[in-house]
C-alpha positions in Angstrom: 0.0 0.0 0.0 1.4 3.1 -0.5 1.7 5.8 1.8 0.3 8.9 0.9 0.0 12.6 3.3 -3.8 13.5 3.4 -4.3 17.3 2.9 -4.5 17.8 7.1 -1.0 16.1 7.5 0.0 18.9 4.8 -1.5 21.9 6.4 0.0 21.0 9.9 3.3 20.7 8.2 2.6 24.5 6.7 1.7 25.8 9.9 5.2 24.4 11.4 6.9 26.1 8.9 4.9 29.1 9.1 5.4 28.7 12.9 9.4 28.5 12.2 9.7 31.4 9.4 7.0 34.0 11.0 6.9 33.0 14.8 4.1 34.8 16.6 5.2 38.4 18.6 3.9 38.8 21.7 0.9 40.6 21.0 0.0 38.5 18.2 1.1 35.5 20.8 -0.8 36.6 23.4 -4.3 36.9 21.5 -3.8 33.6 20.2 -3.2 31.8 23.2 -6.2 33.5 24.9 -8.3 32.4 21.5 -6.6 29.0 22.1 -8.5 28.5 25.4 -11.9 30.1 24.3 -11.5 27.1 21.2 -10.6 24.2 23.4 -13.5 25.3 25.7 -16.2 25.4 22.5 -14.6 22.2 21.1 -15.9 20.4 24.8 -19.2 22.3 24.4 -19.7 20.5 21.2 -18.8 17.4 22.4 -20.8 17.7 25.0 -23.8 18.8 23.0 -23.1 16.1 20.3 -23.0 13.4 22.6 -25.9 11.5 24.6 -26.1 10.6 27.9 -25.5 7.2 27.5 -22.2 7.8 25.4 -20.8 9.7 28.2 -21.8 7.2 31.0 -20.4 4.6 29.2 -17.5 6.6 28.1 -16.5 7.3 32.0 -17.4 3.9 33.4 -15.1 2.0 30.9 -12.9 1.1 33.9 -10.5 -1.3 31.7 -9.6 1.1 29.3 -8.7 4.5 31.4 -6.8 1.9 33.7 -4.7 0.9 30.3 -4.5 4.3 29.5 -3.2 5.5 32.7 -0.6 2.3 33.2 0.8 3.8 29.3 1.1 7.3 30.5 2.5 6.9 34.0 4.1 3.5 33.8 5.4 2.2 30.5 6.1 5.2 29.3 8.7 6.4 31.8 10.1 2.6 31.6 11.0 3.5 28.0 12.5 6.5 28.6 15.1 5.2 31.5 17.2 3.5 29.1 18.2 6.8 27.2 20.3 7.7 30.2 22.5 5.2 29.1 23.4 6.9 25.9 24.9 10.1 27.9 27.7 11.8 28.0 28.9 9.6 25.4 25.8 9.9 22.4 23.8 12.8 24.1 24.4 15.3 26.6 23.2 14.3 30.1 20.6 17.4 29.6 19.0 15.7 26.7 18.8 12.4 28.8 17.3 14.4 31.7 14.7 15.8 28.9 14.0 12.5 28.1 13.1 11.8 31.5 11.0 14.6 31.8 9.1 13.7 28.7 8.2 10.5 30.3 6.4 11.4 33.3 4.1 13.9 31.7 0.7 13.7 31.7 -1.5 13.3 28.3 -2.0 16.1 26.3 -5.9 17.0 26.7 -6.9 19.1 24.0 -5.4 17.1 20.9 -6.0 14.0 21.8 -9.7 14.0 22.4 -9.8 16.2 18.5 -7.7 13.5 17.5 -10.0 10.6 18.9 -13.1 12.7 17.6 -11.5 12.7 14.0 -11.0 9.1 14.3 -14.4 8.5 15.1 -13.4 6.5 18.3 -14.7 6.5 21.8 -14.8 10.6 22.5 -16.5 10.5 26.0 -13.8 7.7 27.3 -10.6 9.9 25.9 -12.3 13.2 27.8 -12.7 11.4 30.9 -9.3 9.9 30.7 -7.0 12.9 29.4 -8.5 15.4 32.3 -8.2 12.8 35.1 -4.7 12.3 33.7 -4.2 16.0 33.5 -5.1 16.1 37.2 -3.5 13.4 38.4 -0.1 14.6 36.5 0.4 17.8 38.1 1.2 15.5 41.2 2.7 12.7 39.5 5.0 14.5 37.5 6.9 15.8 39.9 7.1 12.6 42.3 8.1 10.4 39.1 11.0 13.3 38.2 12.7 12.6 41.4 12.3 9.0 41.3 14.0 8.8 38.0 16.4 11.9 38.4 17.1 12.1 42.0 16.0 15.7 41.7 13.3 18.0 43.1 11.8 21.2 42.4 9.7 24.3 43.8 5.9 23.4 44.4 3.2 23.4 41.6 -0.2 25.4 41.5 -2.0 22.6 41.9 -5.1 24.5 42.9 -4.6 26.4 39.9 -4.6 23.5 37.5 -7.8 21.8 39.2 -9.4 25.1 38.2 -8.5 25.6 34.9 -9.5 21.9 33.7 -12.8 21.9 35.9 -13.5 25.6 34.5 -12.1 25.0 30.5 -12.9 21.0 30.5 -15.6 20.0 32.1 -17.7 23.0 32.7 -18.1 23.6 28.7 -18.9 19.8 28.2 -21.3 19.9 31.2 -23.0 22.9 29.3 -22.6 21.1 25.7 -25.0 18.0 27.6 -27.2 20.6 29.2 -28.1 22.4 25.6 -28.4 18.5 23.7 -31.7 18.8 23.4 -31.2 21.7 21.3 -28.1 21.8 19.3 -28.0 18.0 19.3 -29.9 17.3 15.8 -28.1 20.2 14.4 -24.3 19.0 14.9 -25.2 15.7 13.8 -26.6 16.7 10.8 -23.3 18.6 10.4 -20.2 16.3 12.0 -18.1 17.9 8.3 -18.3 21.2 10.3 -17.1 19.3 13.8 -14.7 18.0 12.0 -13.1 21.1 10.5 -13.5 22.8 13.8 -11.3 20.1 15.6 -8.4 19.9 12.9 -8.7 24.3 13.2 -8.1 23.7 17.0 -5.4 21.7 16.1 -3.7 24.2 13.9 -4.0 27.2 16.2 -2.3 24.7 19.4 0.6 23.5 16.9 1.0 27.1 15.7 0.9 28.9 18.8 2.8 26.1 20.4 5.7 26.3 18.3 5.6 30.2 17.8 6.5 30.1 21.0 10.1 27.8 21.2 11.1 29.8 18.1 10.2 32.8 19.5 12.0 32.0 22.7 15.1 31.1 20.5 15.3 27.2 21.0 16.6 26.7 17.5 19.9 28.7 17.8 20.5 27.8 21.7 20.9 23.7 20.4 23.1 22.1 18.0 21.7 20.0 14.9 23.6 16.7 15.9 21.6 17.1 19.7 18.2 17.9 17.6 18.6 15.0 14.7 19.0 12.8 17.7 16.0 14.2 19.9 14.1 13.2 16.7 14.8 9.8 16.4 14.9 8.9 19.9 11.1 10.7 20.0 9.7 8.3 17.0 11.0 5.5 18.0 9.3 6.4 21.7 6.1 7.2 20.1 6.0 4.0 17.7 6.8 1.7 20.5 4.3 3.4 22.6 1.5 3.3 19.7 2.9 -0.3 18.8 2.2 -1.5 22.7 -1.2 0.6 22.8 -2.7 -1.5 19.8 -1.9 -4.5 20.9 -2.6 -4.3 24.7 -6.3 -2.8 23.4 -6.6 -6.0 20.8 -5.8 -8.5 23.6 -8.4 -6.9 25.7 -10.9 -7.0 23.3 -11.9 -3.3 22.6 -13.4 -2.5 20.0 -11.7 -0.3 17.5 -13.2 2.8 18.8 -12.1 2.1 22.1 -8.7 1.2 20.4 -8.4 5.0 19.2 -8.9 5.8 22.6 -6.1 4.1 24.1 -3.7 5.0 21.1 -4.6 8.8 20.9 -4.4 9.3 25.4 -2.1 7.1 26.3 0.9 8.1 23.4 0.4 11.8 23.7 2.3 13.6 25.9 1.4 17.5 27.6 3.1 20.6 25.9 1.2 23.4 27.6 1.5 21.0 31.1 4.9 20.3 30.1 6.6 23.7 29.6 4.8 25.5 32.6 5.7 22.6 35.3 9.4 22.4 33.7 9.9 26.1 34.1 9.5 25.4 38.1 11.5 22.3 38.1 14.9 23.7 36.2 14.2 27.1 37.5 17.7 28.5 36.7 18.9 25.7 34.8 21.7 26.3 32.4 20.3 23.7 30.0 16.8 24.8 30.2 16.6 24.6 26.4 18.0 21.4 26.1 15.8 19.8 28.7 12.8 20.7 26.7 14.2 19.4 23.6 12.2 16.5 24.0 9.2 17.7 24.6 8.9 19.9 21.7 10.3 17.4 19.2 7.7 14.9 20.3 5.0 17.1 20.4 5.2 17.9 16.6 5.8 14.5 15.8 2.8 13.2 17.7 0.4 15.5 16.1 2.1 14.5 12.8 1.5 10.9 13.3 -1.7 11.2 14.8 -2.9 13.2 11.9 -2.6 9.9 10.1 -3.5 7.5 12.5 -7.1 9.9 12.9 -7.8 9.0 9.0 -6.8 5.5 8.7 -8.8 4.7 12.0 -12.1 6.8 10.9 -11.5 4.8 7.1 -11.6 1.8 9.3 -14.7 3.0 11.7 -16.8 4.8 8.8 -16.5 0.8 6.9 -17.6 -1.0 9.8 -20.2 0.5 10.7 -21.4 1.1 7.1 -21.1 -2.9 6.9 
């Protein structure tokens, strides 16, 4: 079969480009990122309003599958990272390892993995419920999973702050969404083409604005190629074995393939905007701030590359199922 880039795939490799040429300034920065919260907090109204009560209570009692979820995000995925210490100072420097480390005990990313999930058609009320109750169980974890794998600590985290702003951005919108149902309901499923171009424009404004900001903060000319080439394998390989594991644990389970998107889409992403915030407390000062966060940038673009892929092949997959 041969492998071809669907038009999405090529307008998120645009907008990195875009991102890298024409970074946004600060007051073009800041409006975006405030736009960026008032989109993710319409995209979980619409969920919420496109999906019925029984989708959600099924979605959040589906026990087995946040549990797999959690175990990927927590568990095996900082497993897979320890062995990259190995490869410093000799391969990398030993602040790319303790990226690497870093990247591993973050929670899921929220926002692009439920779009992701929605595009593929899978099991939406399942990846909300389990990317916020990783997001809020990660601004604890992270830290306590840093120092066992780094032997380091770091100042506390506004963890009040972060229970507010998923309960206030996450679940109050979707709560809404479900309240209005009975009115908006009909009307986005007669339309799921415009939910769909509304998640994949969520998408683009989170890798733009996400990337505006590295470049803008001059990550690029603060690293050398050989350390960023690197960063990028060693972030697909993570992100195929992770995607590789999640696809087979969710087959020998049994899910079904929407559950399947679930797992693959929550439990391989990792956090940018958790990631950035909570590593600005942790190396607070740190002369190799930049090349801590390597990681986590390279994977993020890569992940939303790949899962821009994986989201059409799996809604191909759903769309012919169910049509059979």
């Amino acid at each position: 079969m041969r492998l071809r880039l669907d038009p999405f795939t090529l307008v998120l490799l645009a907008t990195v480009a875009l991102a890298s040429f024409f970074p946004a300034g600060p007051p073009l920065a800041g409006w975006l990122d405030r736009a960026g919260v008032a989109a993710v907090a319409l995209l979980f109204f619409l969920h919420g309003a496109a999906l019925s009560r029984g989708e959600v209570l099924n979605g959040a009692m589906h026990w087995r599958l946040h549990l797999v979820i959690t175990a990927l995000t927590f568990i095996v995925f900082p497993l897979l990272v320890l062995p990259i210490t190995l490869l410093a100072p000799g391969l990398i420097p030993e602040d790319l390892a303790v990226g690497f480390l870093y990247l591993g005990v973050l929670p899921s990313a929220v926002s692009s993995s439920i779009a992701f999930t929605a595009m593929a058609r899978g099991n939406v009320p399942a990846a909300i419920c389990s990317a916020a109750a990783s997001n809020v169980f990660g601004m604890m974890l992270t830290p306590f999973l840093l120092i066992l794998l780094v032997s380091s600590s770091g100042g506390s985290f506004a963890v009040a702050d972060a229970l507010r702003d998923i309960f206030l951005q996450l679940l109050v919108p979707f709560a809404a969404g479900q309240a209005m149902r009975p009115v908006l309901g009909r009307w986005l499923n007669r339309r799921k083409t415009l939910t769909t171009r509304y998640d994949q424009g969520v998408i683009v404004l989170i890798v733009y604005t996400a990337f505006s900001q590295s470049v803008a903060d001059g990550l690029w000319q603060k690293l050398p190629l050989l350390a960023i080439m690197v960063a990028i394998g060693l972030c697909a390989l993570l992100l195929a074995a992770v995607i590789g594991l999640a696809q087979i644990v969710s087959r020998r389970l049994g899910f079904s393939l929407a559950d399947e998107t679930a797992v693959v889409f929550c439990g391989s992403k990792k956090s940018l905007a958790s990631g950035l915030p909570m590593a600005k407390v942790l190396f607070a000062g740190h002369p190799g701030f930049g090349m801590i966060v390597l990681p986590i940038m390279c994977y993020n673009q890569i992940q939303i590359l790949v899962g821009a892929f994986l989201a059409r092949r799996y809604a191909s997959r759903i769309e012919a199922a169910r049509a059979d």
